[in-house]
Phi, psi and omega in degrees: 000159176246123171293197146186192242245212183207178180290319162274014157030064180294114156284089208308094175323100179280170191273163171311153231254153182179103185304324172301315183280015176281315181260350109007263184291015178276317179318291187322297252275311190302285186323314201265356157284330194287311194293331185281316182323284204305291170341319174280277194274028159196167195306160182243172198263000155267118191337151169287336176264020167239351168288047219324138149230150198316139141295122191063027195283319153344129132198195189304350194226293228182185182274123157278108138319343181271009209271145163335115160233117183289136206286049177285043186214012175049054168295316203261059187323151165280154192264131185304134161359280183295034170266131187341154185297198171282152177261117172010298189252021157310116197221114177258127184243137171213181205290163017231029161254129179295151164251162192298101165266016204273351187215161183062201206226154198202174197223115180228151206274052196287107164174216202277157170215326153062020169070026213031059170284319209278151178282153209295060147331306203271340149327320215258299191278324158329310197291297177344292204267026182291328195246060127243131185310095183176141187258140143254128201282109233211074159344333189262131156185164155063202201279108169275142194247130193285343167291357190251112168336178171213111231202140197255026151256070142252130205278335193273357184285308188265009192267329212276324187288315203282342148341291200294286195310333185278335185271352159297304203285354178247343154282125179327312176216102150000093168216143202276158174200102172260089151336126146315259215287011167221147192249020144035053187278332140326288195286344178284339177313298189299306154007270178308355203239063191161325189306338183275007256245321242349071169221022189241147182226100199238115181292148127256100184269172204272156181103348200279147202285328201245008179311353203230340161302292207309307184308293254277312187285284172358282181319299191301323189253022192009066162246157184317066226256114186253146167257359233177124183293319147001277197284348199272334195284339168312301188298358194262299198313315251247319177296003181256322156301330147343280156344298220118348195289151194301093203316314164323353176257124142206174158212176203302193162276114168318165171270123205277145175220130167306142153268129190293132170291159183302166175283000000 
């Protein structure tokens, strides 16, 4: 899947013009559609006993991305009992109606998703931010049909993709989630299209293959970097306040949970 921005917007200076890195990133750019085809449509290069996969996710027409993967390696705090309701004006959005991003203060969920291997992160983070005035914008849903490329005249692709993009480039704050157990070459794509933005916010957890890119970019563009989904929902709270949102909106502390190392 493809993410994309906000109302509030850093638009970024471009640099001078220089052609090897232009042709540098084309390069990037090409590898990391190839590297998403093949992830859809053939085996990945990680076992099947360190890949978690959707239960029952399969069927005759296509993939459910929504379907339960379970979260074995503990990534994921359960959410407390006592957490606050929802807040009134809370708006959780998926594709494929935009929602008005023109007010308020808002959230888009950019990170794996993986035809749905990766576990139900955004789900997870939904539940999370509901009692704060704020739309999250949520990418993952519905039926993928596994035989078809994602080829940008296929119209439900492109309904999905021009989606992603318009609530990136309209939403306040960015935030990232990178599967340990996934290689997520879209979202490390979207990563580099967005790092200057200073509207990102990312989890990395340690173990992830590309994790020593993913600080690395952080550090340079000094965005907010969590290792533990934990740690991540403050920097999302703190960069919303940032933003503008009323320092009275906040929320309480997750529960810290160690992520199990790989077998």
């Amino acid at each position: 899947m493809v993410p994309a921005a906000s109302n509030n917007t850093h638009t970024p200076t471009a640099p001078d013009f220089n052609p090897s890195l232009t042709r540098a990133s084309t390069i990037a750019s090409n590898r990391a559609l190839q590297l998403s085809n093949h992830l859809i449509h053939s085996t990945t290069n990680m076992s099947a006993s360190t890949t978690p996969q959707p239960a029952q996710a399969a069927t005759t027409v296509g993939t459910n991305i929504d379907a339960d993967v379970p979260d074995i390696y503990n990534h994921l705090p359960a959410l407390p009992q006592n957490w606050p309701e929802a807040h009134p004006d809370f708006l959780h959005s998926q594709p494929p109606v935009e929602p008005d991003l023109t007010k308020g203060f808002s959230v888009f969920t950019a990170g794996s998703i993986e035809m749905g291997r990766a576990i139900k992160w955004q789900t997870r983070l939904v539940d999370v931010l509901r009692p704060l005035p704020v739309t999250v914008c949520n990418p993952r849903r519905g039926m993928w049909e596994t035989h078809k490329t994602p080829e940008a005249n296929d119209n439900a692709f492109q309904v999905q993709v021009k989606w992603e993009l318009s609530c990136l480039e309209k939403v306040s704050v960015i935030c990232f989630y990178f599967d340990r157990e996934t290689l997520s070459p879209v979202t490390l794509l979207e990563l580099g299209l967005w790092a200057h933005s200073k509207k990102v916010v990312v989890c990395c957890p340690t173990g992830f293959w590309k994790g020593g890119n993913v600080r690395i970019v952080c550090e340079r563009y000094g965005i907010p970097f969590a290792e533990t989904f934990s740690e991540l929902v403050p920097e999302i709270v703190k960069m919303l306040h940032e933003k503008g949102m009323d320092s009275q909106w906040t929320l309480p502390a997750l529960p810290v949970v160690k992520p199990l190392p790989k077998n």
